[in-house]
C-alpha positions in Angstrom: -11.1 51.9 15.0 -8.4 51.6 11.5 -5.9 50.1 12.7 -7.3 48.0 15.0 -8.2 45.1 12.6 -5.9 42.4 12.1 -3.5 42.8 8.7 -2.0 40.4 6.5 1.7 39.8 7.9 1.4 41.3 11.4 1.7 39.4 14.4 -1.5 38.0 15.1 -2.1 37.0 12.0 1.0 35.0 11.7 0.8 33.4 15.1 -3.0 32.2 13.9 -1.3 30.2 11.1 1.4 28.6 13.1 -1.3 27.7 15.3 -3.5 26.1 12.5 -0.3 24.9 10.7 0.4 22.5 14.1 -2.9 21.6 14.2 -3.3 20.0 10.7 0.1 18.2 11.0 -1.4 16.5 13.9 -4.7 15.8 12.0 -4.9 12.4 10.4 -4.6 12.2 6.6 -8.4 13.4 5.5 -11.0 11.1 4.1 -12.0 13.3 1.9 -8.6 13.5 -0.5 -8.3 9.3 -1.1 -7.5 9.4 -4.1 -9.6 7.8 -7.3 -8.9 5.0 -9.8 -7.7 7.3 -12.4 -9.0 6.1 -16.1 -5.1 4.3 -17.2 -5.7 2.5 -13.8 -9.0 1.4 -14.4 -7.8 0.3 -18.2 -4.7 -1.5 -17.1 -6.2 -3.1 -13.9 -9.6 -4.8 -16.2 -7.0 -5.2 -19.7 -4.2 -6.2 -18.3 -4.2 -7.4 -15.0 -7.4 -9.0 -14.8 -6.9 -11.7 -17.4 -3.2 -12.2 -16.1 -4.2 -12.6 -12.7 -8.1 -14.1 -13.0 -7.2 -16.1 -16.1 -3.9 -17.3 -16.2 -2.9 -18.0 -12.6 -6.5 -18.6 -11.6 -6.2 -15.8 -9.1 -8.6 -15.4 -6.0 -9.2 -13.5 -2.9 -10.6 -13.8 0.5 -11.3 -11.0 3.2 -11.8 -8.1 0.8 -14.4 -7.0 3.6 -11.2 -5.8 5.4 -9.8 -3.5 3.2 -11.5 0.2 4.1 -12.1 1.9 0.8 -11.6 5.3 2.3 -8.5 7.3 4.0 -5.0 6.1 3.8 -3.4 3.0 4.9 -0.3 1.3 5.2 -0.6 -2.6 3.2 1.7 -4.4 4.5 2.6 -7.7 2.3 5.2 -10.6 1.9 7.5 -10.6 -1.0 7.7 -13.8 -3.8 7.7 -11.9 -7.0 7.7 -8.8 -9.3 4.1 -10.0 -9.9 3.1 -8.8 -6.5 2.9 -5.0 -7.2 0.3 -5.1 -10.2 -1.8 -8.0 -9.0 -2.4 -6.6 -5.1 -3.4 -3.4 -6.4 -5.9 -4.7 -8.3 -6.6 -7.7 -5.7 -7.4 -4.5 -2.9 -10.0 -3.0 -5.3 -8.5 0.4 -5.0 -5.1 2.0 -5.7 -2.0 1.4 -3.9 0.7 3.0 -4.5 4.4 1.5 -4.7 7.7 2.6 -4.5 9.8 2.2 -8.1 13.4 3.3 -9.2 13.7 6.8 -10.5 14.8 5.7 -14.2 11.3 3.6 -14.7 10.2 7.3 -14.8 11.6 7.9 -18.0 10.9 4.9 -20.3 8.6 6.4 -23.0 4.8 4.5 -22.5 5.6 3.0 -19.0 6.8 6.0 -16.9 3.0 7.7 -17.3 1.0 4.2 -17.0 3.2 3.5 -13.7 2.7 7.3 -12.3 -0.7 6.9 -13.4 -1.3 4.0 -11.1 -0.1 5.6 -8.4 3.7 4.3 -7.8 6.3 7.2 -7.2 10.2 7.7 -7.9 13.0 6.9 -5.5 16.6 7.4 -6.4 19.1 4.9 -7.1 21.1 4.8 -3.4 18.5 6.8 -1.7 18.7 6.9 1.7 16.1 5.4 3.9 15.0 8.5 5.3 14.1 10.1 2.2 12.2 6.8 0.8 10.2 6.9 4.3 9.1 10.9 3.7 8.3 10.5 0.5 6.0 7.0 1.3 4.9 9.6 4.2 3.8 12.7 1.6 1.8 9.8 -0.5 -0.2 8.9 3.2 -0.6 12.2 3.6 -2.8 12.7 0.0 -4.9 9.6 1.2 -3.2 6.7 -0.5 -3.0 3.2 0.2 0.8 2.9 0.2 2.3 -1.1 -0.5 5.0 -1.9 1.3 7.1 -5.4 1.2 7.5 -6.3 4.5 10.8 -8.2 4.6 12.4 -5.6 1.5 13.7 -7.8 -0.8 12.0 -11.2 -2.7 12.1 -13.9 -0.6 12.8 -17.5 -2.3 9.8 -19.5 -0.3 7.0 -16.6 -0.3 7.1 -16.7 3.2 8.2 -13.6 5.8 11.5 -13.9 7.4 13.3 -11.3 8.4 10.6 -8.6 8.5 11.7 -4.4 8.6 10.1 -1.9 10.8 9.9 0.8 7.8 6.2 -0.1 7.5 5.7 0.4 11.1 7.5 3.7 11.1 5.3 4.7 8.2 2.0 4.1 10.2 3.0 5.8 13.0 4.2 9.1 11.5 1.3 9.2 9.1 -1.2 7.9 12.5 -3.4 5.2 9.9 -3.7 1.1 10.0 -1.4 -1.7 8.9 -3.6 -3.8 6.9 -1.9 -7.4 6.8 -2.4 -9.2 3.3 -0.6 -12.4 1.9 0.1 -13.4 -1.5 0.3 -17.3 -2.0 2.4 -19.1 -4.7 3.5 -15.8 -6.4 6.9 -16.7 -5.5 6.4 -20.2 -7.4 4.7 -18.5 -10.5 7.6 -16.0 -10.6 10.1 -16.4 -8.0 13.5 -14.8 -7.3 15.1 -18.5 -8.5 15.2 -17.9 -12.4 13.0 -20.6 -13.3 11.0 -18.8 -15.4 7.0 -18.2 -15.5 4.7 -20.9 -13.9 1.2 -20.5 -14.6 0.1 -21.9 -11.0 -2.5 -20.5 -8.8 -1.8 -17.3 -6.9 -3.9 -16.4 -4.4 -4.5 -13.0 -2.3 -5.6 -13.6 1.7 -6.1 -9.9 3.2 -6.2 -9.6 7.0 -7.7 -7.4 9.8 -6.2 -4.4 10.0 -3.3 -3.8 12.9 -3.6 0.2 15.0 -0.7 2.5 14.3 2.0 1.5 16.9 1.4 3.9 19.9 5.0 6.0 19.1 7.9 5.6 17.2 10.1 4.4 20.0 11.6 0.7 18.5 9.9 -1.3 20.8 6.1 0.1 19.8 7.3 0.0 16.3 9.0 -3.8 16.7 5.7 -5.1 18.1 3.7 -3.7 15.5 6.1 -5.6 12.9 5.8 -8.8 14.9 2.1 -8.6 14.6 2.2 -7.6 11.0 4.1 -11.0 10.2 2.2 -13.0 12.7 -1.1 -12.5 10.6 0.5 -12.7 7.0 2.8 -16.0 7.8 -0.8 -17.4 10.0 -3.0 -16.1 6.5 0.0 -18.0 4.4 -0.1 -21.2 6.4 -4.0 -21.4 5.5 -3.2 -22.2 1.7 -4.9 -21.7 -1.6 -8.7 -20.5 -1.1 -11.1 -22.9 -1.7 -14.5 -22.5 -2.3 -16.5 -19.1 -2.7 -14.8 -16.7 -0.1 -14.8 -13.3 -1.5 -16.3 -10.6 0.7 -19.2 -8.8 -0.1 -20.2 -6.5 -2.8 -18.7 -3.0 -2.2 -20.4 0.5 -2.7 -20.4 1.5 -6.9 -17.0 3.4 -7.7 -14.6 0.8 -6.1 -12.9 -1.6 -8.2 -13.9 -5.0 -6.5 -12.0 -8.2 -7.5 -14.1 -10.0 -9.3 -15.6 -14.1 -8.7 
């Protein structure tokens, strides 16, 4: 019977691994590899962000109930500030993790606290297709991967001229849009140069939208529309009043707090 058996290298062997190679690309990204607050997250999100947010622009959420704590995810979110990137990550109550220029990387202190909570290079004149596989690799580890719906800062907070990357995102990676909306941010911080207004900023988070069914344009354009349907409808509602956070999540989370 030597011989017989099947060897590292031969045929067999290596037809088995294309075979299992196709059939974890088509797997979704697994549950089990979401990725944990790391300790610098946890310190800069109840040291730094906390007060900032909680304190200072008297922040508050509604519809945390929506945001699943487990596998990756696509948050999808209108664009008023450079305030927006810290305070949703903490808002969420897990990490999210952001695209930020290549040369952030290497600023002694900030390049390991940004890496730390979960933001990744792109290149100065990237092209699109390489900043869409890279956001792709971080759905693939599990992450919950921010993305600005319309691209740039927009001057009245609102979404206006919304891009399909997000869309293209979910449906290569196969996990939900979740919808959120940021009010005010762009009047505490805008893109006008008025300097820092310690207003209210609030955080509405939606229900999430499925993956578009492929990544023809129209699957992807719907998708979009539906995105910026919820976040403009969730914008329109106004500052939170009243007690409206969602309920207490499982221990290990980082839940906003009342």
């Amino acid at each position: 019977m030597s011989g017989s058996g099947l060897r590292p290298g031969s045929r067999p062997v290596n037809a088995v691994k294309r075979v299992w190679q196709r059939r974890r690309r088509r797997e979704p990204p697994a549950l089990i590899r979401t990725p944990r607050p790391s300790l610098t997250y946890r310190l800069i999100s109840y040291l730094l962000v906390f007060p900032v947010f909680r304190l200072l622009f008297r922040g508050r959420t509604a519809g945390n109930a929506n945001v699943p704590l487990e596998g990756a995810l696509v948050v999808v979110a209108n664009h008023g500030s450079h305030l927006d990137p810290p305070l949703l990550g903490h808002a969420l109550g897990r990490p999210v993790a952001f695209m930020a220029k290549a040369e952030l990387f290497a600023v002694p202190l900030l390049g390991p606290i940004i890496r730390a909570c979960g933001a990744y290079p792109v290149s100065r004149g990237a092209s699109d297709r390489e900043a869409i596989r890279t956001a792709t690799d971080r759905l693939e580890e599990g992450w919950a991967t921010g993305v600005f719906i319309d691209g740039t800062r927009q001057a009245d907070g609102r979404v206006n001229n919304p891009q399909a990357g997000a869309a293209l995102l979910a449906a290569r990676a196969g996990v939900p849009l979740l919808p959120v909306a940021i009010i005010n941010s762009h009047r505490a911080l805008g893109p006008g140069g008025q300097g820092l207004r310690l207003v209210p900023v609030h955080i509405r988070i939606g229900t999430p939208v499925p993956p578009p069914a492929s990544r023809r344009r129209p699957d992807l354009d719907r998708a979009t529309a539906a995105v910026q349907e919820q976040i403009n409808a969730l914008l329109d509602q106004g500052l939170i009043q009243g007690r409206q956070l969602g309920p207490a999540r499982r221990a290990g989370a980082l839940p906003p707090s009342p």
